[in-house]
C-alpha positions in Angstrom: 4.5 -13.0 -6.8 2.8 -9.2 -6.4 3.2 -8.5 -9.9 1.0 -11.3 -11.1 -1.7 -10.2 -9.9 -1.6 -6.4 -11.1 -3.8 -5.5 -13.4 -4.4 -2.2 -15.2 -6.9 -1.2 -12.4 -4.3 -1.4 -9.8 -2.3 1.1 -11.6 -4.7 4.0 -9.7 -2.6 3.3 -6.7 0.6 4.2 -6.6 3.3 1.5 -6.5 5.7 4.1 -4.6 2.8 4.7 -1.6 2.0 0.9 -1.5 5.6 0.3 -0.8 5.8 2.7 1.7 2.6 1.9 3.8 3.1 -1.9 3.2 3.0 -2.8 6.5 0.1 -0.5 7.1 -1.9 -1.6 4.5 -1.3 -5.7 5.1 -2.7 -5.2 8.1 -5.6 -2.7 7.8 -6.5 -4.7 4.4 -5.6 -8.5 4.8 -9.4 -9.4 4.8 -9.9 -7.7 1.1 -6.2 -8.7 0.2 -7.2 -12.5 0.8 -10.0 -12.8 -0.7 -8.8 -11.1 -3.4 -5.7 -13.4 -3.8 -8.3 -16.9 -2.8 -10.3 -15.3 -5.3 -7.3 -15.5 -7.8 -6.4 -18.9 -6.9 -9.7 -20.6 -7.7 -10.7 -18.4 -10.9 -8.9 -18.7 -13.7 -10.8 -15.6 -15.4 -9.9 -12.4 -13.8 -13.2 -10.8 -14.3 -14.8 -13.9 -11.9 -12.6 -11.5 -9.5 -13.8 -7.8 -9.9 -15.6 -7.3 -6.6 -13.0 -8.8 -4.8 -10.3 -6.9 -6.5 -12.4 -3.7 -6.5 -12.6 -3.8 -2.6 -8.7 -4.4 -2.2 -8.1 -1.3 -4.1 -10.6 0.9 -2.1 -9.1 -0.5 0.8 -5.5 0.6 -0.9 -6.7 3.9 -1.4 -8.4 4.7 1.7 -5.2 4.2 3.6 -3.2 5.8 1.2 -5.6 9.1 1.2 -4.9 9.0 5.0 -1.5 9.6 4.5 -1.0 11.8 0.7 -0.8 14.9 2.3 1.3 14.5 5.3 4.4 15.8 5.5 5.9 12.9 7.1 4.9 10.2 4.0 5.6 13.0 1.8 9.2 13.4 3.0 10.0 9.8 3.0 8.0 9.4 -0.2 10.5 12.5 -2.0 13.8 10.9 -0.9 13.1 7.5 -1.9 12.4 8.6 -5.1 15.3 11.5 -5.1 17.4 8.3 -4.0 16.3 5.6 -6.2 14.9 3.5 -3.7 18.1 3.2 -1.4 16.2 2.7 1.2 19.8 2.8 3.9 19.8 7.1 2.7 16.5 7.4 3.8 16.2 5.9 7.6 15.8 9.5 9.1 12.8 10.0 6.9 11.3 6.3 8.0 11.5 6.6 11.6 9.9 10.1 11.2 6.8 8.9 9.2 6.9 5.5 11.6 6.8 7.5 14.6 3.8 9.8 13.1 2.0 6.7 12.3 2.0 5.9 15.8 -0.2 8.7 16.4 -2.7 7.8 13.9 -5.6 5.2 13.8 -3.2 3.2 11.9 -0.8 2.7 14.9 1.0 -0.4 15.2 -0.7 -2.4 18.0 
């Protein structure tokens, strides 16, 4: 479902970070992310969608810039990929970067 809707543009955010700060991200972006996807929906031309699109990616990026440099979503970040994305070798690293987003704007509420 996620992958039709990727275009070259979304390519400037990392698939890796957007995996990791999913759950961040779906909530601190749903408004941009739906009206992106409505926007989808009733177009059938992609460019009809470019604003819409645009403003889910800045969105994207903004939370994702919040987190590049921090240790914690670096950590997790380096041993999914070291591990292929066996997510059950990296739960140590997860609870670590979940418990530092807790002290960030982006807490879970």
């Amino acid at each position: 479902f996620f992958f039709i809707f990727c275009t070259m543009s979304d390519t400037s955010v990392s698939l890796t970070s957007r995996v990791i700060l999913s759950q961040v991200i779906g909530r601190i972006c749903f408004p941009q992310n739906h009206a992106s996807l409505v926007c989808r929906f009733k177009n059938r031309d992609i460019a009809d969608c470019e604003d819409e699109i645009e403003e889910k990616l800045e969105c994207q990026s903004e939370v994702i810039e919040a987190f590049a440099d921090k240790p914690e979503f670096l950590n997790y970040r380096r041993c999914l990929e070291r591990e292929e994305f066996d997510f059950a070798k990296c739960v140590q690293e997860k609870e670590t970067l979940h418990d530092y987003i807790q002290t960030t704007d982006y807490r879970y509420q």
